[in-house]
Phi, psi and omega in degrees: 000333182301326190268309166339277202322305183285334170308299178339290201281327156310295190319264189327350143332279199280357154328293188290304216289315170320291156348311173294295194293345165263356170281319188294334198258029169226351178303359181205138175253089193310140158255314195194157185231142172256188146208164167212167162246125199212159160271169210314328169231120197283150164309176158305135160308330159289018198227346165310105185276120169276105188243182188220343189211131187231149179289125158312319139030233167268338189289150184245280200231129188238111195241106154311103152266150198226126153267130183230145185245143181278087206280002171238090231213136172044017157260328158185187185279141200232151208240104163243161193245085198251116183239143187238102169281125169254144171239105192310210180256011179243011170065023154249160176291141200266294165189149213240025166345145190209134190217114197265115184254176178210102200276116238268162197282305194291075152180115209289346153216142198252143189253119151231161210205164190197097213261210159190164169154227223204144153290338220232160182264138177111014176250026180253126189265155190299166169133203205235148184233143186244143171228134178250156181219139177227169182236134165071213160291341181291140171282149190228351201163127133235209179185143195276126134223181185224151211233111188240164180253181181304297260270330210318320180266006187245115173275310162296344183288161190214137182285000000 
């Protein structure tokens, strides 16, 4: 009977603890990814141009926003976990940030956001980038951008 009892009280453990770990990775809903360019502190999000292709140029920092709808929205505070892979256009990893936000209750949806890059413009190589993004361990999303020279619409021109 004893052993009856601690299988029991394991089993309900690992149970309560599974439970736990699909309430946390559900605690948010993703809606949508932006991207933008900016230097190391972006600007208001009203002030902010949302793009897909950036000038060599000019581009500095390539800042991801990801809309999130808040599943504990007036219940308490929800503590996420975002990790961002970037990928260069040759498919090796740029760099992988991992950023623990904590989405205050009153607020029914949340924009959290993040770059990578240069302070200085002209360190990008041209070509198409991948950025993927999770929460916790789940993968939520990516999305592509691309980073171009005066050339980007002339196929005959030569660099």
């Amino acid at each position: 009977m004893n052993k009856l009892l601690k299988v029991s009280v394991g089993i309900t453990f690992s149970v309560l603890l599974v439970s736990q770990l699909l309430l946390a990775q559900n605690n948010v809903t993703y809606k949508s990814i932006k991207l933008f360019e900016s230097g190391y502190n972006p600007p208001p999000r009203s002030e902010r141009v949302y793009s897909t292709h950036f000038s060599i140029d000019e581009t500095r920092y390539i800042f991801y926003v990801i809309e999130l709808t808040n599943n504990l929205y007036s219940v308490r505070d929800n503590p996420v976990s975002i990790k961002a892979k970037f990928y260069k256009p040759d498919g090796s990893l740029m760099g992988d940030p991992v950023l623990d936000y904590t989405i205050l209750s009153d607020w029914e949806t949340a924009y959290l956001w993040h770059g990578w890059g240069w302070q200085d413009a002209g360190n990008w190589e041209i070509g198409t980038y991948r950025v993927v993004i999770y929460i916790g361990n789940k993968r939520i999303t990516e999305t592509l951008f691309s980073v171009y020279d005066k050339y980007w619409d002339s196929p005959t021109a030569s660099r």
